[in-house]
Backbone atoms as SQL, in Angstrom:
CREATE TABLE atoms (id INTEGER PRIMARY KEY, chain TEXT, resi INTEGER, resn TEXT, atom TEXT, x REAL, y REAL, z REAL);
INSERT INTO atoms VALUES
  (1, 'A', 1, 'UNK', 'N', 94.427, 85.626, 164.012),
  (2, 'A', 1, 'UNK', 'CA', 93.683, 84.488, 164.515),
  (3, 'A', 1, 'UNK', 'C', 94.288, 84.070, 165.849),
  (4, 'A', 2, 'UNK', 'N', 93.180, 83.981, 166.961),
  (5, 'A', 2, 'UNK', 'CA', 94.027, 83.412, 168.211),
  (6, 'A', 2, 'UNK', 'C', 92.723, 82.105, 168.760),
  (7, 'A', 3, 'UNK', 'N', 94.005, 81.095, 169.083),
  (8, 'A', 3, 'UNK', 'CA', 93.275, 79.956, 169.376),
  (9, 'A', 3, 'UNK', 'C', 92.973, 80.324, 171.222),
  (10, 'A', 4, 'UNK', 'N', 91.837, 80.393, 171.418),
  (11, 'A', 4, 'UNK', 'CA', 91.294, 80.722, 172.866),
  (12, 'A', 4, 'UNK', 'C', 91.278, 79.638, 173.474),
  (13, 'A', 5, 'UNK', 'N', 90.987, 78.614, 173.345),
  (14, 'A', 5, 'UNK', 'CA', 91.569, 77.566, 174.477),
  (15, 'A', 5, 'UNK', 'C', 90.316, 76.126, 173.697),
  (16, 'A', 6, 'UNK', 'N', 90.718, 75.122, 174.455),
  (17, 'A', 6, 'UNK', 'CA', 90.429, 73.954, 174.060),
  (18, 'A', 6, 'UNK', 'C', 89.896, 72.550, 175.313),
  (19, 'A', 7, 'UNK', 'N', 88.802, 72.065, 174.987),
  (20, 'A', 7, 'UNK', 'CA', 88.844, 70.840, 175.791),
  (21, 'A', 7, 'UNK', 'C', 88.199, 69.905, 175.003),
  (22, 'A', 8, 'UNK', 'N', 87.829, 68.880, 175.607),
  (23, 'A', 8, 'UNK', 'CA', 87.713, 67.260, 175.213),
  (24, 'A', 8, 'UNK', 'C', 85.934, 67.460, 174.292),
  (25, 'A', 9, 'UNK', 'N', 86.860, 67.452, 172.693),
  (26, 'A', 9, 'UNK', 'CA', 85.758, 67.324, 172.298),
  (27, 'A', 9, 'UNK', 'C', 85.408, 68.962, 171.555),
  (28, 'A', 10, 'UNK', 'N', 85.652, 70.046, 171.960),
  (29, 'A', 10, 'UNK', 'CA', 85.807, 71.331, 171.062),
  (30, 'A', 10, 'UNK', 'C', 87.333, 72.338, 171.593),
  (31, 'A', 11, 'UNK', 'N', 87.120, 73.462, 170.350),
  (32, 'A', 11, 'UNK', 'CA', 88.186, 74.117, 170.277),
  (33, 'A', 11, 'UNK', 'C', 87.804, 75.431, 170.333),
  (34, 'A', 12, 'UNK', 'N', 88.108, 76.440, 170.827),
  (35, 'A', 12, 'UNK', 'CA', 87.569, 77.734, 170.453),
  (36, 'A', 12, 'UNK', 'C', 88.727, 78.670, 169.957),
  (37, 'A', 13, 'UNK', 'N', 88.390, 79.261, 168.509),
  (38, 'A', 13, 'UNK', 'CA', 88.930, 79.622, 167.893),
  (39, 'A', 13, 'UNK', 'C', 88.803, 81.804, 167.267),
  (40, 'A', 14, 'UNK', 'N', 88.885, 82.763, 168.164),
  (41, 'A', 14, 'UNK', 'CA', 88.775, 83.961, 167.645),
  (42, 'A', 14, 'UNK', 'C', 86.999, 84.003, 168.622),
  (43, 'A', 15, 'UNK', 'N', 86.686, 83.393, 169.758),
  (44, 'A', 15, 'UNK', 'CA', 85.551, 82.952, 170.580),
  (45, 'A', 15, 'UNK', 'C', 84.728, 82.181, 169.756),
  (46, 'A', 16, 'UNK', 'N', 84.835, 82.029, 168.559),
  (47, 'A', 16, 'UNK', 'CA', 83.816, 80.808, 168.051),
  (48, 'A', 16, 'UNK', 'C', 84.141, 79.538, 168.171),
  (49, 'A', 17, 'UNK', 'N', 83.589, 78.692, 168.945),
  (50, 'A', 17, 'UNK', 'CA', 83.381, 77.092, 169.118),
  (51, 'A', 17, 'UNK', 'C', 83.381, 76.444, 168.195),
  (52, 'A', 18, 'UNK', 'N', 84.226, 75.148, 167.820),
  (53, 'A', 18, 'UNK', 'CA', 84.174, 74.399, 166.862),
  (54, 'A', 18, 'UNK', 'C', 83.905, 72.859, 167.428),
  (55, 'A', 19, 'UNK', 'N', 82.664, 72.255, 166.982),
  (56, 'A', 19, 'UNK', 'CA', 82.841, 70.995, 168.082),
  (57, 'A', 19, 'UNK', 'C', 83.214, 69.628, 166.986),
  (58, 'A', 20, 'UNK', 'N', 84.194, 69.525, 166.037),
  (59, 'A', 20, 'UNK', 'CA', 84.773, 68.732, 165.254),
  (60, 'A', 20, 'UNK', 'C', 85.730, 68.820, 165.124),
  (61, 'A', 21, 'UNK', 'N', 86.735, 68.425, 164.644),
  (62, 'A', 21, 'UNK', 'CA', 88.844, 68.322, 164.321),
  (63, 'A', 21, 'UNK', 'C', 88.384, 69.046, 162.814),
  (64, 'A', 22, 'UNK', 'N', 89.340, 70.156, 163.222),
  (65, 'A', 22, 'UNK', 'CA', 89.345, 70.873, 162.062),
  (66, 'A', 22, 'UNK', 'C', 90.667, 71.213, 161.367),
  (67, 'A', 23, 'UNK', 'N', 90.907, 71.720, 160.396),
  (68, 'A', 23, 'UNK', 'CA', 91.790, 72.373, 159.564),
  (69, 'A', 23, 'UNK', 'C', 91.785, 73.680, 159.412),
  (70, 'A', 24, 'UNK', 'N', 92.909, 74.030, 159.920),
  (71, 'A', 24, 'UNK', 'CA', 93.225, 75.306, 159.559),
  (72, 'A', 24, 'UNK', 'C', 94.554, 75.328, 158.543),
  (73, 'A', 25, 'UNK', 'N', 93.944, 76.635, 157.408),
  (74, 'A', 25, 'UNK', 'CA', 94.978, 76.736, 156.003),
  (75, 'A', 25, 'UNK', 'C', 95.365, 77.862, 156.288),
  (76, 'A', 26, 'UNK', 'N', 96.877, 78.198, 155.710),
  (77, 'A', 26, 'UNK', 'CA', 97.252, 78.686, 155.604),
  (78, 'A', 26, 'UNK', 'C', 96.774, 80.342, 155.682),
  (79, 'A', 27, 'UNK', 'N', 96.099, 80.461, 154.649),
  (80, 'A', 27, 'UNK', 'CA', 94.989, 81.521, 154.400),
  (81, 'A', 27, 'UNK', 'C', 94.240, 82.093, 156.129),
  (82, 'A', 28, 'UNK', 'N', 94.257, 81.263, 156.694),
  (83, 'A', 28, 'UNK', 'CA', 93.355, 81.346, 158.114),
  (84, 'A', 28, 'UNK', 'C', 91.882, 80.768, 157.778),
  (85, 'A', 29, 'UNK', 'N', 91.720, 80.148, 156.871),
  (86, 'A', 29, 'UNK', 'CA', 90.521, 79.411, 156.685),
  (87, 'A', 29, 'UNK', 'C', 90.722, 78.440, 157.123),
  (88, 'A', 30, 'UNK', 'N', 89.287, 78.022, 157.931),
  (89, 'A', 30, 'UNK', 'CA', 88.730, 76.751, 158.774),
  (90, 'A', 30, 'UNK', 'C', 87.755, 76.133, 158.372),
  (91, 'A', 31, 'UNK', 'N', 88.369, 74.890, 157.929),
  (92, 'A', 31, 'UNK', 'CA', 87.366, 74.059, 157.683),
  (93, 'A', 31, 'UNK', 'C', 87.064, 72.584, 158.251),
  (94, 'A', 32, 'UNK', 'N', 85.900, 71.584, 158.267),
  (95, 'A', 32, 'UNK', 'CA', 85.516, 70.547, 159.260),
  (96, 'A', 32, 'UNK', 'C', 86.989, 69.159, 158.244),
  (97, 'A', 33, 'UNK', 'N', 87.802, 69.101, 159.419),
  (98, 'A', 33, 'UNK', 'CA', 88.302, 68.186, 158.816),
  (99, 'A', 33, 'UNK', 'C', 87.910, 66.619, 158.355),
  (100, 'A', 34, 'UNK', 'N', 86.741, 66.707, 158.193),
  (101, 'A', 34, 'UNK', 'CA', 86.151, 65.305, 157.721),
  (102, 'A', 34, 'UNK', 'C', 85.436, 65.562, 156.356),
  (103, 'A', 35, 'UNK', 'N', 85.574, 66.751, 155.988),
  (104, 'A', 35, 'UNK', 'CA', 84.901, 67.055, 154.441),
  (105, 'A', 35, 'UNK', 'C', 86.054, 66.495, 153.933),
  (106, 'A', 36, 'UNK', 'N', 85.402, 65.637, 152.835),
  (107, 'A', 36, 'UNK', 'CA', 86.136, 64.886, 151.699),
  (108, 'A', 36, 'UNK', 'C', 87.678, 64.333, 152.324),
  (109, 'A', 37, 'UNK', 'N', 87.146, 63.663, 153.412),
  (110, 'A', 37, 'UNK', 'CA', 88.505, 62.797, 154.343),
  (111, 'A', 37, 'UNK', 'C', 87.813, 61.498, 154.406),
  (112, 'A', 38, 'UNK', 'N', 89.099, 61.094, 153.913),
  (113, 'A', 38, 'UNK', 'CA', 89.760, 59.472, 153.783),
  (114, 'A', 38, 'UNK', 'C', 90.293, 58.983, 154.292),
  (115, 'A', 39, 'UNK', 'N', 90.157, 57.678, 155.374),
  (116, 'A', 39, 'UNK', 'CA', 91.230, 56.939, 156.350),
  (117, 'A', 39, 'UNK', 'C', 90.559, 57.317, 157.600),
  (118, 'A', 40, 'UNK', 'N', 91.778, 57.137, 158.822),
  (119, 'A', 40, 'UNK', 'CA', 91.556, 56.818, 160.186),
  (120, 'A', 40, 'UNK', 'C', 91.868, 58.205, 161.267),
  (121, 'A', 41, 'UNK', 'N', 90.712, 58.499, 161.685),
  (122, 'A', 41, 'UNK', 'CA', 90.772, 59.604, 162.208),
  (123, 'A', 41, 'UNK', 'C', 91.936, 60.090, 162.855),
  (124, 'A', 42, 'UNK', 'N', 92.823, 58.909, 163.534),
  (125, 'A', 42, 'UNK', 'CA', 93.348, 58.984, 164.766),
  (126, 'A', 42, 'UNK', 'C', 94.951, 59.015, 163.901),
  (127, 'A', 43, 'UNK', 'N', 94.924, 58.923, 162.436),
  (128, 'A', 43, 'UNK', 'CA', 96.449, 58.817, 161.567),
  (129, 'A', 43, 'UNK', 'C', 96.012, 59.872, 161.151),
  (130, 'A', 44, 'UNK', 'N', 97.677, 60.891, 160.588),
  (131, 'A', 44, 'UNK', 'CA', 97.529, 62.359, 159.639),
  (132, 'A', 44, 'UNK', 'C', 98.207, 61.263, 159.048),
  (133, 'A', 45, 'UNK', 'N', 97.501, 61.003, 157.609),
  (134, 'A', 45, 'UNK', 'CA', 98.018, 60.373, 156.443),
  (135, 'A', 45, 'UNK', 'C', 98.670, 61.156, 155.399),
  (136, 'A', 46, 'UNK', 'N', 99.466, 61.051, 154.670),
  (137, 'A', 46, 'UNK', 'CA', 100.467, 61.492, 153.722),
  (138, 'A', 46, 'UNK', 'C', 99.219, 62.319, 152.448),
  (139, 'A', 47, 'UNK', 'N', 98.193, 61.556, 152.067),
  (140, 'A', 47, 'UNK', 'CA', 97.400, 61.776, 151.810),
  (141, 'A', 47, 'UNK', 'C', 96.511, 63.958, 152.156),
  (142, 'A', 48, 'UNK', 'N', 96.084, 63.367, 153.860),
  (143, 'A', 48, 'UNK', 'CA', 95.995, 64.241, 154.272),
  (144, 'A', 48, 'UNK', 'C', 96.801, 65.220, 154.247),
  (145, 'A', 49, 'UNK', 'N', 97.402, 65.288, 154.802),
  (146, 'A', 49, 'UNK', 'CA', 98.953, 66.731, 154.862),
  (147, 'A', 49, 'UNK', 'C', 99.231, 66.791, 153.064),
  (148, 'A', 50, 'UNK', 'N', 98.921, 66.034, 152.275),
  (149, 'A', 50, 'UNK', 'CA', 98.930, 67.008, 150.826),
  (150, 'A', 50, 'UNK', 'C', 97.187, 67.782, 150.893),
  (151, 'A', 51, 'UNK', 'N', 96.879, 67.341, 151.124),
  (152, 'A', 51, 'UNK', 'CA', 95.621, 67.690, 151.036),
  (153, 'A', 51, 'UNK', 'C', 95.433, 69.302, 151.821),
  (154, 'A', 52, 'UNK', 'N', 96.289, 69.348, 152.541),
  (155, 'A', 52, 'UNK', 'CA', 96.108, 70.803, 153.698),
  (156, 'A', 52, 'UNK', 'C', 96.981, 71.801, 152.903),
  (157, 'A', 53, 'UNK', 'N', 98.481, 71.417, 152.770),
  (158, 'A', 53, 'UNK', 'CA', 99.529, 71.979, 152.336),
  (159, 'A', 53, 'UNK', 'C', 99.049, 72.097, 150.490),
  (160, 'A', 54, 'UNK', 'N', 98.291, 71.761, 149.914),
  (161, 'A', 54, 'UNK', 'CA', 97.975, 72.280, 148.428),
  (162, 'A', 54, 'UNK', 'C', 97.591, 73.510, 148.147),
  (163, 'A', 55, 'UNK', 'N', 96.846, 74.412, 148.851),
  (164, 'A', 55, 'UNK', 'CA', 96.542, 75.449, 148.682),
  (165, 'A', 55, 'UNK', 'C', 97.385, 76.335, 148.985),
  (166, 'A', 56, 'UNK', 'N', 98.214, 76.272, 149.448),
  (167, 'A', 56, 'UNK', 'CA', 99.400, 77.083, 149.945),
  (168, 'A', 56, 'UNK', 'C', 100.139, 76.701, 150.921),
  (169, 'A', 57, 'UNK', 'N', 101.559, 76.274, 150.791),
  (170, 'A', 57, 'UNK', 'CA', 102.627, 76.076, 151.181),
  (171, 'A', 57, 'UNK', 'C', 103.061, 76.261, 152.444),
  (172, 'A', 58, 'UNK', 'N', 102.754, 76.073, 153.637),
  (173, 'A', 58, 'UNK', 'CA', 103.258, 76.518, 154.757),
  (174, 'A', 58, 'UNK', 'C', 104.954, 75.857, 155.212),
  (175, 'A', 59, 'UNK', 'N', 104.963, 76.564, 155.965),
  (176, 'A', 59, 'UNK', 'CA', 106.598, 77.123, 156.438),
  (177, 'A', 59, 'UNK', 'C', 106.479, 75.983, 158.027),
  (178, 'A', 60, 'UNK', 'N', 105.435, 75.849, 158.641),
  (179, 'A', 60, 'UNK', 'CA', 105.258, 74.971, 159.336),
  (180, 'A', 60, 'UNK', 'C', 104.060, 74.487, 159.775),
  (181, 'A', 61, 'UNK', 'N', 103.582, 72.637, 159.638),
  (182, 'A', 61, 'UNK', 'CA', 102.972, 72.279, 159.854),
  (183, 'A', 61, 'UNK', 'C', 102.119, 71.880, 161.675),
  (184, 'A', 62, 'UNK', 'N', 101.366, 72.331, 162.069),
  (185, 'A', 62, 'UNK', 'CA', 100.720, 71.998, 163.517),
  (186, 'A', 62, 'UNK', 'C', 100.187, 71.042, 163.388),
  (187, 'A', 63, 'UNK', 'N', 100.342, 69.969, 164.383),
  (188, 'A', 63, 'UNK', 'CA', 99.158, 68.681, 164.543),
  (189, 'A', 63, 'UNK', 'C', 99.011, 68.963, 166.109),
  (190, 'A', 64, 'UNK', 'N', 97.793, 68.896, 166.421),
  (191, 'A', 64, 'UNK', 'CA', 96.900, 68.927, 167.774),
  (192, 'A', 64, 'UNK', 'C', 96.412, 67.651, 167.547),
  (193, 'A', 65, 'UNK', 'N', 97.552, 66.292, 168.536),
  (194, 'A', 65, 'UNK', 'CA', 97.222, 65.186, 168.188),
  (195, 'A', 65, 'UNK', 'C', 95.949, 64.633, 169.012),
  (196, 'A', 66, 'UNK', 'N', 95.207, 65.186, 169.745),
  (197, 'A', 66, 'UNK', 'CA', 94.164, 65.092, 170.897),
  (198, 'A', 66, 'UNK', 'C', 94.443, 65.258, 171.937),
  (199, 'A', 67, 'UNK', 'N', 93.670, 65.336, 172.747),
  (200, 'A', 67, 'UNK', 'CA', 93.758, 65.721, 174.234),
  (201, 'A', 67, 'UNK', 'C', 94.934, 65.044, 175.471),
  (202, 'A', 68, 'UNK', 'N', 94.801, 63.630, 174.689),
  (203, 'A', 68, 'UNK', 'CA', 95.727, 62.514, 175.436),
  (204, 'A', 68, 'UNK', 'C', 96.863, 62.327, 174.324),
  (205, 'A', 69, 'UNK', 'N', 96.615, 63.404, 173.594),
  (206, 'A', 69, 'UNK', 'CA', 97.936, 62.858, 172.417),
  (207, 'A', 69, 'UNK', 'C', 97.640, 61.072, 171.705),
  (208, 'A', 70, 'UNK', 'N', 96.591, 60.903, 171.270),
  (209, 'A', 70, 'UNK', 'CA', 96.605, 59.395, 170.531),
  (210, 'A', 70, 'UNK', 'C', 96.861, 59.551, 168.965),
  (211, 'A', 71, 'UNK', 'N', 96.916, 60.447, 168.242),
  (212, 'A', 71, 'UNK', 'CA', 96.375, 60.617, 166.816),
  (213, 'A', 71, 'UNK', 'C', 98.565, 60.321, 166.684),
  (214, 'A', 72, 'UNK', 'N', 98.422, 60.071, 165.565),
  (215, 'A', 72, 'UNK', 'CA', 100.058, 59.145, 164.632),
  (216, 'A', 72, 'UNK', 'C', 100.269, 59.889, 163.990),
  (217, 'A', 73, 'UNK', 'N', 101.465, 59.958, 163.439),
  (218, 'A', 73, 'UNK', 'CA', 101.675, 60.613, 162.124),
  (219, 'A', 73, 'UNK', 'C', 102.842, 59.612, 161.737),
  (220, 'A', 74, 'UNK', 'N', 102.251, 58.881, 160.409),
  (221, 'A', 74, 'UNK', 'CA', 103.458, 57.486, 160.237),
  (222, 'A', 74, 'UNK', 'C', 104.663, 58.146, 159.461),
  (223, 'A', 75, 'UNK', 'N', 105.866, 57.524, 159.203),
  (224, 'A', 75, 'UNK', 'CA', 106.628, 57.739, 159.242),
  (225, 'A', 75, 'UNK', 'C', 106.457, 58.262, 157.426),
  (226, 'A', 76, 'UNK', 'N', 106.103, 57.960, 156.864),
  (227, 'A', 76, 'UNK', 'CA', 105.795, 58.432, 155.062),
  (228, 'A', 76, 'UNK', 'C', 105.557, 59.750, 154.969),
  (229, 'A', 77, 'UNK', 'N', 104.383, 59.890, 156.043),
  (230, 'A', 77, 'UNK', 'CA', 103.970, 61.290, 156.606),
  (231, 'A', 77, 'UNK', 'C', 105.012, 62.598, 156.619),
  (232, 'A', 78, 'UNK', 'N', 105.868, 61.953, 157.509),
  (233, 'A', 78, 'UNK', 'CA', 107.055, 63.052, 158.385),
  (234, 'A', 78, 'UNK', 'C', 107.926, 62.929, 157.057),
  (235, 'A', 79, 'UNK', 'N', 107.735, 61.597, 156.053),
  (236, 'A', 79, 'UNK', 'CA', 109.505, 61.715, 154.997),
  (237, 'A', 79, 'UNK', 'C', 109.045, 62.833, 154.144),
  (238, 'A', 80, 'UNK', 'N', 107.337, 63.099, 153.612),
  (239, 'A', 80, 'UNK', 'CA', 106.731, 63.988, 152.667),
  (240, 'A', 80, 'UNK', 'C', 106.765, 65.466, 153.182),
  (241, 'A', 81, 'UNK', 'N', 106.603, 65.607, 154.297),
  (242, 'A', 81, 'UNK', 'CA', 106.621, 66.991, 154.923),
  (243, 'A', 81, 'UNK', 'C', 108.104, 67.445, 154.828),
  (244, 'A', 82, 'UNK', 'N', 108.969, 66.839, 155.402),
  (245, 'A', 82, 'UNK', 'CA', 109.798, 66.744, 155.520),
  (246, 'A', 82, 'UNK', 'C', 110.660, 67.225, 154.077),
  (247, 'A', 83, 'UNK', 'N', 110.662, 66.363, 152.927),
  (248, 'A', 83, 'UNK', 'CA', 110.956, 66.287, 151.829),
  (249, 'A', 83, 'UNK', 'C', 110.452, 67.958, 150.884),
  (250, 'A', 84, 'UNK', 'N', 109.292, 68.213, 151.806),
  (251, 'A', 84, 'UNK', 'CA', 109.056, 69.718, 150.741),
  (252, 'A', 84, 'UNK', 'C', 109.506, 70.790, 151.681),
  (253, 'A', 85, 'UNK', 'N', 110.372, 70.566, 152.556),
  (254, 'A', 85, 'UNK', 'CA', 110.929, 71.548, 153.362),
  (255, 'A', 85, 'UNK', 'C', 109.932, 72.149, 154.485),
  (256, 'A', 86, 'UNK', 'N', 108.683, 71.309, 155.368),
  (257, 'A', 86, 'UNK', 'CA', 108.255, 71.864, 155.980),
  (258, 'A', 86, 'UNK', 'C', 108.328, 71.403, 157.516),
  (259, 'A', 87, 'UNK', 'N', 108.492, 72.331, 158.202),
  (260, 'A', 87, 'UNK', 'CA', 108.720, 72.111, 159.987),
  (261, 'A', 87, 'UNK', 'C', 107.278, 71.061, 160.519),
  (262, 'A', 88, 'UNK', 'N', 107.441, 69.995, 160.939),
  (263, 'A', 88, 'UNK', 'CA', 106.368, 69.417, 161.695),
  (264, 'A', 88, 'UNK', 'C', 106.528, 69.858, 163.466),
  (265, 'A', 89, 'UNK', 'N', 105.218, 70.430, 163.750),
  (266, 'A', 89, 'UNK', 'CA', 104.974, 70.489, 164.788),
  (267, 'A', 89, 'UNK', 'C', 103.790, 69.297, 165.430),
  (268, 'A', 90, 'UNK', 'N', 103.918, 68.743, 166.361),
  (269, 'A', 90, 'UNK', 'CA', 102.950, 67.019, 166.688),
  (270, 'A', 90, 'UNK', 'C', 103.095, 67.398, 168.202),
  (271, 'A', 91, 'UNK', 'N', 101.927, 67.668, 168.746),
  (272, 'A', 91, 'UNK', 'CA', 101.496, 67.584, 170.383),
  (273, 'A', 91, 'UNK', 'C', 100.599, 67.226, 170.637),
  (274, 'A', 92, 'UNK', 'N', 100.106, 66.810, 171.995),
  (275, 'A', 92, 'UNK', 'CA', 98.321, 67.386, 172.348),
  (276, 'A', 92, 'UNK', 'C', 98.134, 68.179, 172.194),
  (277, 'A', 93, 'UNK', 'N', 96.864, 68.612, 172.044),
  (278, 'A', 93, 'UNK', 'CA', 96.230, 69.556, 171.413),
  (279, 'A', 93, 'UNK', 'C', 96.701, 70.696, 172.466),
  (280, 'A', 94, 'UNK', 'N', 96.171, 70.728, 173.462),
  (281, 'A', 94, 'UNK', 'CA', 96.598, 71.625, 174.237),
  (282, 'A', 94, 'UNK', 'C', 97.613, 72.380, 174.451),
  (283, 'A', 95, 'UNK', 'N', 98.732, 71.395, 174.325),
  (284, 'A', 95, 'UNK', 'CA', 100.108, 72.307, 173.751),
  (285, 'A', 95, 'UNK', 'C', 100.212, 73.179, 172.289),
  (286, 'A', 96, 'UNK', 'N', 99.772, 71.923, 171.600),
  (287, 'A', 96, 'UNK', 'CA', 99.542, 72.866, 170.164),
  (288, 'A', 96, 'UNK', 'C', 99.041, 73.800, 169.854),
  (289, 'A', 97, 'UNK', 'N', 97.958, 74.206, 170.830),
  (290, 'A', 97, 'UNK', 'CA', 97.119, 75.318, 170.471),
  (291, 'A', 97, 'UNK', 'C', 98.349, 76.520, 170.405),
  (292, 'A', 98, 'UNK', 'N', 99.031, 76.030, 171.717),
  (293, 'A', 98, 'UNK', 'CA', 100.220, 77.230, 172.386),
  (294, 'A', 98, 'UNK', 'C', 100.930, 77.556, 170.405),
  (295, 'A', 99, 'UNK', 'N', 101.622, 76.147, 170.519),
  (296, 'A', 99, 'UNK', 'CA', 102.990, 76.780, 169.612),
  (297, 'A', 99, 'UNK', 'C', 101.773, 77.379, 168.110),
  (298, 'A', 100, 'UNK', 'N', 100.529, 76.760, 168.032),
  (299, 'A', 100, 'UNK', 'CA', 99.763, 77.888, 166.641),
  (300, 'A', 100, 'UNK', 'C', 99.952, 78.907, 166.995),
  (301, 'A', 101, 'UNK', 'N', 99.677, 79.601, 168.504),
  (302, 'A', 101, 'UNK', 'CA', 99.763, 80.959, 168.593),
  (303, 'A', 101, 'UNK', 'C', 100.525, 81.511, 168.461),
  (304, 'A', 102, 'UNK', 'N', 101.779, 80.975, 168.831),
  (305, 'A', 102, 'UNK', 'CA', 103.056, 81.307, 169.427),
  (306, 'A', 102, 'UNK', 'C', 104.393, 81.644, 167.815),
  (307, 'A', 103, 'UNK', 'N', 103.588, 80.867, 166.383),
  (308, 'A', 103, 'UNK', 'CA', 104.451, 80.702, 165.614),
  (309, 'A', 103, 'UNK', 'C', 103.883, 81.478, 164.301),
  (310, 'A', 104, 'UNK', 'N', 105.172, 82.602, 164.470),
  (311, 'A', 104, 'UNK', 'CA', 105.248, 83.600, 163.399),
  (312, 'A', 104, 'UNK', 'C', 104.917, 83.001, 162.030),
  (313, 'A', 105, 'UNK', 'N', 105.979, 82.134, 161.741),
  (314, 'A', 105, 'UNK', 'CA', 106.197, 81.563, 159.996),
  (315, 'A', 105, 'UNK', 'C', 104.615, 81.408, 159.263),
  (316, 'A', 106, 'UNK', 'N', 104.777, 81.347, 158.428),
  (317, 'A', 106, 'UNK', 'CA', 103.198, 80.567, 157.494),
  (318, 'A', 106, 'UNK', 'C', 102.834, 79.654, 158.186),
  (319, 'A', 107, 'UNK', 'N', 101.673, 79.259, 158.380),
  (320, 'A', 107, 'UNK', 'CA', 101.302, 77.788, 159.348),
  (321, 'A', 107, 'UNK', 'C', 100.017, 77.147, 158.507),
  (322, 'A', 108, 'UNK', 'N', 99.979, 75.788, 158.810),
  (323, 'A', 108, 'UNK', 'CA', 98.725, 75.584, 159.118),
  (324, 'A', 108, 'UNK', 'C', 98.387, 74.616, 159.812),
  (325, 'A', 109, 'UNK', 'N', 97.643, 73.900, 159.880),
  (326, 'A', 109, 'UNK', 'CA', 97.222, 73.052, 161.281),
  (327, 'A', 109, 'UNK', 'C', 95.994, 72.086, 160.889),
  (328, 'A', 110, 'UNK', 'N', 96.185, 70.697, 161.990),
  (329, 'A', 110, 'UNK', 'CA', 94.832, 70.170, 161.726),
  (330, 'A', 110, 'UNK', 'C', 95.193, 69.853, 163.502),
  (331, 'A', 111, 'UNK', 'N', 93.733, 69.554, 163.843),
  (332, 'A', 111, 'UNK', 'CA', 93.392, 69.501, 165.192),
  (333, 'A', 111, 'UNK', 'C', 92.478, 68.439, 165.843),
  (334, 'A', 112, 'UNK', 'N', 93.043, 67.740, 166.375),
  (335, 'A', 112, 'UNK', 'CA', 91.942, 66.463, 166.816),
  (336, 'A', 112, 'UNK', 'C', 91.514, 67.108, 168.364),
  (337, 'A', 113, 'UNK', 'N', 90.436, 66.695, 168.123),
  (338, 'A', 113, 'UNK', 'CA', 89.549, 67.651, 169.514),
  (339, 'A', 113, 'UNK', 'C', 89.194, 66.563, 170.768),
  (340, 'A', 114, 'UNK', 'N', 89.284, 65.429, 170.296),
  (341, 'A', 114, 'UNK', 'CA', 89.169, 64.061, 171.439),
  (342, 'A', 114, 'UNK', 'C', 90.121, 63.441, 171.959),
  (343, 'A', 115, 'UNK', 'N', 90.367, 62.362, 172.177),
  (344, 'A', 115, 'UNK', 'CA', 91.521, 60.802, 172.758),
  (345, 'A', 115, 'UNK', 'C', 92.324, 61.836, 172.029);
């Protein structure tokens, strides 16, 4: 899987366009991160990140916090990731796209595509 590049609002992913914040699992499955999502777009809730990391365990987590970098990750967030032994990665998206490509280990990722 290679993330082809990104701007305000979509992501292109293997040349297919995604124009929503998505999730990527472990597996390399992509899905619209607003199916069966709860809370505030702009927070990765503790909630969420179990919700990604259930299907399989990654070795390190990606956040593509948006374009301008606005999206949070509160501090409960980082103690839970943290606590099951997994690497948080947190940028703009734009950088993030880099270190998804760039990072060998198990991954997976969620991606805010706006602010």
């Amino acid at each position: 899987m290679l993330i082809n590049r990104t701007g305000f609002g979509w992501i292109e992913i293997d040349n297919r366009r995604y124009n929503s914040d998505i999730i990527i699992y472990t597996d390399g499955e992509i899905e619209a991160r607003y199916k069966d999502f709860k809370g505030d777009d702009h927070i990765i809730s503790k909630w969420e990140a179990e919700k990604v990391i259930k299907q399989d365990k990654p070795v390190v987590f990606i956040v593509g916090t948006g374009q301008a970098g606005v999206v949070s990750i509160p501090a409960e967030t980082k103690k839970f990731l943290s606590e099951q032994g997994i690497k948080l990665i947190a940028e703009p998206t734009p950088q993030a796209i880099q270190s998804f490509n760039n990072t060998k280990e198990k991954k997976c990722a969620i991606f805010h595509l706006t602010c």
